[in-house]
C-alpha positions in Angstrom: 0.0 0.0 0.0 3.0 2.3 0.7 3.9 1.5 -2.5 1.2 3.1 -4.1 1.5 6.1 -2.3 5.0 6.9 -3.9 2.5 6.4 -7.1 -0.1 9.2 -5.2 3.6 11.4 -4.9 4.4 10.9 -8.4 0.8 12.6 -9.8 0.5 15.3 -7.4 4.3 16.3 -8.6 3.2 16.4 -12.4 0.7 19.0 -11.8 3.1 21.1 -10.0 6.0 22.8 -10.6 8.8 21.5 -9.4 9.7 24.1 -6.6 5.8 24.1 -5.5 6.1 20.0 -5.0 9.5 20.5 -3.1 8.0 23.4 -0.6 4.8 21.5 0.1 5.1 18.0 0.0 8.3 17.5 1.4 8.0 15.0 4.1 5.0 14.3 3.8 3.8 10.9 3.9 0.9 7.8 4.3 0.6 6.7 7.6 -2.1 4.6 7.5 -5.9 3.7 6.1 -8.2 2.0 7.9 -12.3 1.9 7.5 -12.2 4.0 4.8 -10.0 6.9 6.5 -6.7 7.9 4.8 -4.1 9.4 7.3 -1.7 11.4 5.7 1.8 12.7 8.0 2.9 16.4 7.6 6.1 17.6 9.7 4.5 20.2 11.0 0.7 21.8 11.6 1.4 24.7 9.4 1.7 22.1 6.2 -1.3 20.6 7.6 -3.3 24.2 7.4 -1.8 24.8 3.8 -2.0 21.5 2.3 -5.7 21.0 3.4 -6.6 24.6 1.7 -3.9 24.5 -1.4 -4.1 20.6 -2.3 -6.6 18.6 -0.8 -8.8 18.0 -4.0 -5.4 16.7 -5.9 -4.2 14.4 -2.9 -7.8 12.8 -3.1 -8.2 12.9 -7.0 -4.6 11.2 -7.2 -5.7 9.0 -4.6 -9.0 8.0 -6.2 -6.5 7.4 -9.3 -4.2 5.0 -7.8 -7.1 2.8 -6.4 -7.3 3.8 -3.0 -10.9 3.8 -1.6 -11.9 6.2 1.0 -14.3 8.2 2.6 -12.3 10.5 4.6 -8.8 12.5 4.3 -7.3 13.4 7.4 -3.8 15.4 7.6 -2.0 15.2 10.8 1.5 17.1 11.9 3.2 14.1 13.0 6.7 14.7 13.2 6.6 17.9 15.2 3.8 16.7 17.7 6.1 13.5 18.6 9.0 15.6 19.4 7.0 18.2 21.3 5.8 15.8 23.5 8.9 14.1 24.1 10.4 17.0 24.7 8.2 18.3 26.6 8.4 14.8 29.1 12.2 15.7 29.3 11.7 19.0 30.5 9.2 18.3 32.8 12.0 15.7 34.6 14.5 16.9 34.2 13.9 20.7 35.4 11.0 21.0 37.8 12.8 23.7 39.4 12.5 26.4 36.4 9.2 25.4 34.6 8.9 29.0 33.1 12.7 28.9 31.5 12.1 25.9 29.8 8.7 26.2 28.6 9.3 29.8 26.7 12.5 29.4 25.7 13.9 25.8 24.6 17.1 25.0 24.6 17.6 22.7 21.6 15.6 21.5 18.6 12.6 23.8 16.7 13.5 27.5 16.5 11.1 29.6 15.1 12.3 33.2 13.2 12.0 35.4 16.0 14.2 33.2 18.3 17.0 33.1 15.8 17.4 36.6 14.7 18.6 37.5 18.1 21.5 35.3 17.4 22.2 36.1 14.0 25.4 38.2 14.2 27.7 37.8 10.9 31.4 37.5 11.1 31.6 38.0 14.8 30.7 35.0 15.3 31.9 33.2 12.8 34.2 30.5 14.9 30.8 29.5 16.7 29.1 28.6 13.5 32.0 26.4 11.6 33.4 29.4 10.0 31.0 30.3 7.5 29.0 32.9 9.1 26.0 30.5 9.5 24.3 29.7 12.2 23.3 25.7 11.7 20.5 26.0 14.0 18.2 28.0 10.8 17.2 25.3 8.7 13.9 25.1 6.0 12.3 22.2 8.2 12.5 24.8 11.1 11.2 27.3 8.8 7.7 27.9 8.6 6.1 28.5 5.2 3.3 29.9 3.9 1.1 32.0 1.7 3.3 35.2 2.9 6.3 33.4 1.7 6.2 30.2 -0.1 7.4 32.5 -3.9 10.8 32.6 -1.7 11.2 29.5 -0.4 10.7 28.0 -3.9 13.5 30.2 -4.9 16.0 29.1 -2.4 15.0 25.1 -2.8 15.9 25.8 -6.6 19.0 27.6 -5.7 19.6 24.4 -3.6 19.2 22.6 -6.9 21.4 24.1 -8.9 23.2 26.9 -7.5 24.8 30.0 -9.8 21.5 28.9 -12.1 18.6 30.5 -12.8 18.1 32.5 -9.5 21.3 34.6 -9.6 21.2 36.8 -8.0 18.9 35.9 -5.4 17.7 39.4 -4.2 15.1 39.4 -1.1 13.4 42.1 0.7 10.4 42.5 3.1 10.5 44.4 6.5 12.0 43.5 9.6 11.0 40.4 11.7 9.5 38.6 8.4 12.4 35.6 8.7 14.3 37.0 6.0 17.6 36.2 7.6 16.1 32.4 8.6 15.7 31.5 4.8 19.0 32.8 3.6 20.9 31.1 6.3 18.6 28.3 6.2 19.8 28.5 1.9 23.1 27.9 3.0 23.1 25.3 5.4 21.1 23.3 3.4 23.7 24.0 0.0 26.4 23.0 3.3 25.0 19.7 3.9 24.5 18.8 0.3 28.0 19.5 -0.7 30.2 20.1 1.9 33.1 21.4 -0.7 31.1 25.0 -1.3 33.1 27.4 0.0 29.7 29.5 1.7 30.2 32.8 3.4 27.0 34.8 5.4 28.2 38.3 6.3 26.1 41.0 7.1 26.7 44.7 5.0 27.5 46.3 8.5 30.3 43.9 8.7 31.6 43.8 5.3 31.7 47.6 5.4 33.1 47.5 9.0 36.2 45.1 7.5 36.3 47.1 4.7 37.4 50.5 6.4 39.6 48.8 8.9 41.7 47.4 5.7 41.4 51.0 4.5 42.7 52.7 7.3 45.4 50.0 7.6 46.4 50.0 4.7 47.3 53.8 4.5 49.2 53.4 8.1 51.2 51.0 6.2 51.2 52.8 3.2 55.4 53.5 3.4 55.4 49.1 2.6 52.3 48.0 1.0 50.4 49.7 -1.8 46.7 50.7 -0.6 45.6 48.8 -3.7 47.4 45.7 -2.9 45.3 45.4 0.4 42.2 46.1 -1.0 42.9 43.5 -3.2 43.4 41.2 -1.4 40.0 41.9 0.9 38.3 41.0 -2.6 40.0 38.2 -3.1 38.9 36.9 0.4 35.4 36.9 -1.3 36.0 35.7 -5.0 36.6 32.5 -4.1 33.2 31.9 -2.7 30.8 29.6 -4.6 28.3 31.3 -2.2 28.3 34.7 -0.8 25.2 35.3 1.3 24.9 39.3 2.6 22.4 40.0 4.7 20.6 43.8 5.4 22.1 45.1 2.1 20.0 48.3 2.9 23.4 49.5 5.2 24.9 49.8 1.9 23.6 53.4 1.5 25.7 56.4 1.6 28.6 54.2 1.8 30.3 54.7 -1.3 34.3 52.9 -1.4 32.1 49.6 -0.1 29.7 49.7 -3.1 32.4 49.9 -5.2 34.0 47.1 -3.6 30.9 45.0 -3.5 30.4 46.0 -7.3 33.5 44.6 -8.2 33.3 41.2 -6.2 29.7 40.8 -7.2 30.9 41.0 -11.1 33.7 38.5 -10.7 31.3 36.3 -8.6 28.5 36.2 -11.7 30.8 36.1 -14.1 32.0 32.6 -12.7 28.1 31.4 -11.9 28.9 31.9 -8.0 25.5 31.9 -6.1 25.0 35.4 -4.7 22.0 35.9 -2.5 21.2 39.2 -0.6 18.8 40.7 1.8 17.4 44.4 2.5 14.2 45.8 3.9 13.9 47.9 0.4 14.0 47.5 -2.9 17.2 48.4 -5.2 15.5 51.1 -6.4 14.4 52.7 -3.3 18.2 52.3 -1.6 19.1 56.1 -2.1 22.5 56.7 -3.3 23.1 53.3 -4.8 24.9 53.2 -7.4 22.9 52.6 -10.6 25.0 49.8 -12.0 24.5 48.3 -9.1 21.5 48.6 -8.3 20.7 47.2 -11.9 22.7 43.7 -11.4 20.6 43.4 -8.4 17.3 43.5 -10.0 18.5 41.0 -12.8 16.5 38.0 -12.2 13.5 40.2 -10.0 13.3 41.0 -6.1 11.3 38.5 -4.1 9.5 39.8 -1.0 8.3 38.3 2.6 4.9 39.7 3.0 3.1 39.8 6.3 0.7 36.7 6.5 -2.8 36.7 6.2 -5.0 35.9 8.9 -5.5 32.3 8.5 -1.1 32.0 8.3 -0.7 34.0 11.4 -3.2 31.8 12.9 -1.4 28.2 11.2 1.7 30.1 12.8 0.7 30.1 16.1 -0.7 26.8 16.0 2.8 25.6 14.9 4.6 27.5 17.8 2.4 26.2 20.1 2.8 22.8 19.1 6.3 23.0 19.4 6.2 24.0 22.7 3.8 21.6 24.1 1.3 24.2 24.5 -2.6 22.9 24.6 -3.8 26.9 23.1 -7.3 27.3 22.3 -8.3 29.1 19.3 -9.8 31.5 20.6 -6.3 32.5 22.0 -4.4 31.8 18.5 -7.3 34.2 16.8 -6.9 36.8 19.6 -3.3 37.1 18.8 -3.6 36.9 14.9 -6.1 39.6 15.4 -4.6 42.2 17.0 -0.7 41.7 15.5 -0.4 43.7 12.1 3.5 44.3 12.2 5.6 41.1 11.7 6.0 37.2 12.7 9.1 38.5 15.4 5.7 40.7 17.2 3.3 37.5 16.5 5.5 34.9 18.5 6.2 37.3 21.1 3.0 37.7 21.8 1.9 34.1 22.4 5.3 33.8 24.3 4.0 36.9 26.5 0.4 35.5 27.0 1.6 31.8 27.8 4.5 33.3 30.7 1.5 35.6 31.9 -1.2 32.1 32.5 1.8 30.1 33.9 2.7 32.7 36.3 -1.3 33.6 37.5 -1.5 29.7 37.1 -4.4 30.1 35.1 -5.5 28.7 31.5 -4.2 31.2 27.8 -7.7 31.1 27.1 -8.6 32.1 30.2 -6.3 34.6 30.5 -8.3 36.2 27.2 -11.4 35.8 28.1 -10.9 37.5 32.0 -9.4 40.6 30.4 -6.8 39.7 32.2 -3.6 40.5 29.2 -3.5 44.3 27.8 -2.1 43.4 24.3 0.8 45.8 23.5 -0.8 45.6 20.2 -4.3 45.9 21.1 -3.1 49.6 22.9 -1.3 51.0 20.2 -4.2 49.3 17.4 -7.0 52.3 20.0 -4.8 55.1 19.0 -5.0 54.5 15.2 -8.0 56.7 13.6 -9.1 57.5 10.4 -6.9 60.5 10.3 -4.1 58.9 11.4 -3.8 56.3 8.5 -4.6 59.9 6.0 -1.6 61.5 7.6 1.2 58.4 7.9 -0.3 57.7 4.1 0.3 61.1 2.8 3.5 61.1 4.3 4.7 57.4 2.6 4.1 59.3 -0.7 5.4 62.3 -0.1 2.2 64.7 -0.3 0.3 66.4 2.2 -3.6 65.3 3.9 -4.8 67.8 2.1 -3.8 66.8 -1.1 -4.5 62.7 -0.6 -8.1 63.9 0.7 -8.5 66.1 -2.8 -10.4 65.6 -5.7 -7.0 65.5 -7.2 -6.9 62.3 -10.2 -2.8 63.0 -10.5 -1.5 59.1 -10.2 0.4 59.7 -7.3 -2.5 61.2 -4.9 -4.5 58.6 -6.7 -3.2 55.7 -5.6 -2.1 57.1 -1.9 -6.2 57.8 -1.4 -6.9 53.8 -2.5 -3.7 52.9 0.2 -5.8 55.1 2.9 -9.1 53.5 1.8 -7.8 50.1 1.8 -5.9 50.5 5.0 -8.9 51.8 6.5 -11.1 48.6 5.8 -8.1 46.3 6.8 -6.8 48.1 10.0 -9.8 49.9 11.6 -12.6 47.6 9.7 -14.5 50.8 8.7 -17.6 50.4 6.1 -17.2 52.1 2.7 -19.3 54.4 3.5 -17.5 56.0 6.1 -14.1 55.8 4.1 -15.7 57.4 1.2 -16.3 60.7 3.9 -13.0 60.4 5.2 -11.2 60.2 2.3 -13.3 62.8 0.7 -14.5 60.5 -2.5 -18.1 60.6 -4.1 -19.5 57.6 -2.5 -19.5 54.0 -1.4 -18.6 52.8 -4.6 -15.4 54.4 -5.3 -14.2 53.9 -1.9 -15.3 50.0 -2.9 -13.3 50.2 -6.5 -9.9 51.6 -4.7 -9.8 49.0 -2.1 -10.6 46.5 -4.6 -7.9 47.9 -6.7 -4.9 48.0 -4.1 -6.3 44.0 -3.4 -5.4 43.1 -6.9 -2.5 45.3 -7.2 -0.7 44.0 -4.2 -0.1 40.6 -6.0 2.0 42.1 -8.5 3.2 45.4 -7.9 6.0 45.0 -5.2 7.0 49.1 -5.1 2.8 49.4 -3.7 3.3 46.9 -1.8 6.2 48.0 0.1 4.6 51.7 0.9 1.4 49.9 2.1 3.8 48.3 4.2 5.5 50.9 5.3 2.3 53.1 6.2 1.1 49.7 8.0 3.9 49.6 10.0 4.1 53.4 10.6 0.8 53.2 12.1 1.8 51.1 15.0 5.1 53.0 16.0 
């Protein structure tokens, strides 16, 4: 019966593409059918979620194909559950003595992103994490993916594949506390384990530029015996023979002129010899002021990929996987609660539940309970009060670089245009208002165009990654 199930595999792969197949169905197998139920094993809940919504109706048609009769599908997170609770057995042994320690911040195994990014220093620390810069705790399978991110993780299993290939260079950008730094390092590792020969370097701009000046300024206190040149050199050098350079917050670049010209030259020798080069920033090339235009053109050769806040149904699958890990029983009431009221980033999300679970452990009370008392002021929930209608009109207005005034005009010039639909559209998302009353804040005609411009920034969103980075940033802006 197993047997067939590498046959179920096979199908659901040729109606995919490859990198969709690899991000969604990796690890995931038959565990068992009985009475008409198939029980299909996911390695985590947040596959579960995804796989259930995205691919349910091929599993069963492929299924139905190979011969398998059933009445029922039913997707379980198998893997992770069995190491939660064994982990969880362990702690509870081992350390009765510091239940709260333990329980919010494990020591070994599942990290989630915003656990890691606190220890995601660069070449400081690169004799802890085998002299590469990486830190072999980030890893895809510890890597949560979904709607918000899956375009990128496709990306880096390909460059796993092959890379210097296709995806060269691989440029990504989305705001801080997305996981941005996770998937890169977890890129690397994973090229690392499959070919141990790579010569991979992660290095973050601040340090390249850091290592950069120190060679400058060395090399002109030694300029009587060495030539400047022959030093800076020689720091390029240290870089072209990488089969992998990963550089992380790329945005650090700006303003800094000798190190783009230094990075220019490495990155050119790199992709002329099909060296993988993969870099981060919370901005796009073309919104990195004072980069250099050559530059900033190499970069945007095979197109930006962005980490986009998830939707409400991911934040909640994110929770649920978080929880999971830590051996958490959360209702979803709690989950929704917190999915609810966080609009900035996944870093914000998981501290949250983190922040709800230590307050119930310490008042020795249930998370949902906790909810339901009124017992937790949500840091998020507070600052979410403040946010009005005119609030979103001025941190809009400002994101485009016009005044209220103009955004709430009758004004049709593109610019003021689109920052009106932002408004609108961030009005109905963040504050939940009815058209109505966006069409009189905004100033518009009526209902109607206040329901075509939030319609509009819907659809353009998918495609149009400058738009999506000011709504972003106007989001964001909101909440600080």
């Amino acid at each position: 019966m197993f047997n067939v199930w590498n046959n179920v595999l096979a199908e659901i792969e040729q109606s995919l593409s490859h990198e969709a197949f690899a991000t969604w169905f990796s690890g995931v197998e038959l565990l068992s059918i009985n009475d008409g139920i198939v029980h299909i094993g996911t390695p985590n809940i947040f596959k579960v979620e995804q796989i259930k919504r995205r691919y349910d109706g091929a599993v069963r048609a492929a299924l139905a194909h190979n011969g398998i009769v059933f009445n029922e599908v039913i997707y379980e997170a198998v893997n992770s559950a069995s190491k939660v609770k064994k982990k969880a057995r362990e702690v509870d042994s081992s350390s009765e003595d510091t239940p709260l320690k333990q329980s919010t911040a494990p020591r070994t195994g599942f990290r989630t992103t915003s656990n890691l990014l606190r220890n995601s220093s660069a070449t400081t620390a690169i004799t802890d994490f085998n002299n590469n810069g990486l830190n072999p705790e980030y890893s895809l399978d510890n890597f949560i993916i979904g709607t918000n991110n899956d375009l990128a993780v496709s990306v880096a299993r390909s460059i796993i594949e092959s890379p210097g290939g296709r995806f060269n260079p691989f440029f990504l950008y989305g705001g801080p506390g997305l996981g941005k730094t996770h998937l890169v390092q977890a890129t690397g590792n994973a090229l690392a384990k499959k070919d141990p020969s790579l010569k991979i370097l992660y290095i973050s701009t601040n340090d390249f530029y850091t290592e950069f000046i120190n060679l400058i300024r060395k090399s002109r206190a030694n300029s009587a015996n060495n030539s400047p040149g022959s030093q800076i050199d020689d720091f390029s050098q240290k870089f072209r023979h990488l089969d992998v350079l990963i550089i992380d917050d790329f945005q650090m670049i700006v303003g800094k002129e000798a190190s783009q010209n230094a990075f220019f030259n490495i990155f050119n020798d790199l992709h002329q010899h099909n060296k993988q080069i993969i870099i981060t920033s919370d901005r796009l090339p073309d919104q990195l002021k004072t980069l250099d235009a050559r530059l900033s053109s190499r970069l945007n050769w095979t197109g930006p990929i962005d980490l986009q806040m998830p939707n409400f149904e991911d934040k909640c699958a994110i929770l649920k996987a978080k929880a999971d890990y830590m051996g958490k029983e959360v209702d979803d009431v709690v989950i929704e609660y917190i999915a609810e009221n966080i609009r900035t980033n996944i870093r914000d999300l998981e501290g949250e539940l983190n922040r709800i679970l230590l307050y119930s452990e310490v008042r020795n009370i249930s998370p949902t309970d906790v909810i339901a008392g009124g017992l937790f002021q949500s840091h998020a929930s507070s600052r979410r009060s403040l946010i009005s209608p005119k609030k979103i009109i001025e941190k809009t207005a400002k994101e485009f670089e016009i005044t209220p005034v103009e955004l709430t005009s009758r004004s049709r010039v593109k610019t003021i245009k689109t920052a009106r639909q932002v408004a609108m559209y961030l009005m109905s998302e963040e504050l939940g208002l009815s058209t109505t009353n966006i069409a009189r804040e905004v100033g518009v005609k009526d209902h109607t165009t206040a329901m075509h411009g939030i319609k509009k920034i819907k659809t353009d969103l998918k495609t149009d990654y400058s738009l999506r980075e000011k709504v972003e940033s106007s989001r964001t802006a909101l909440y600080n």
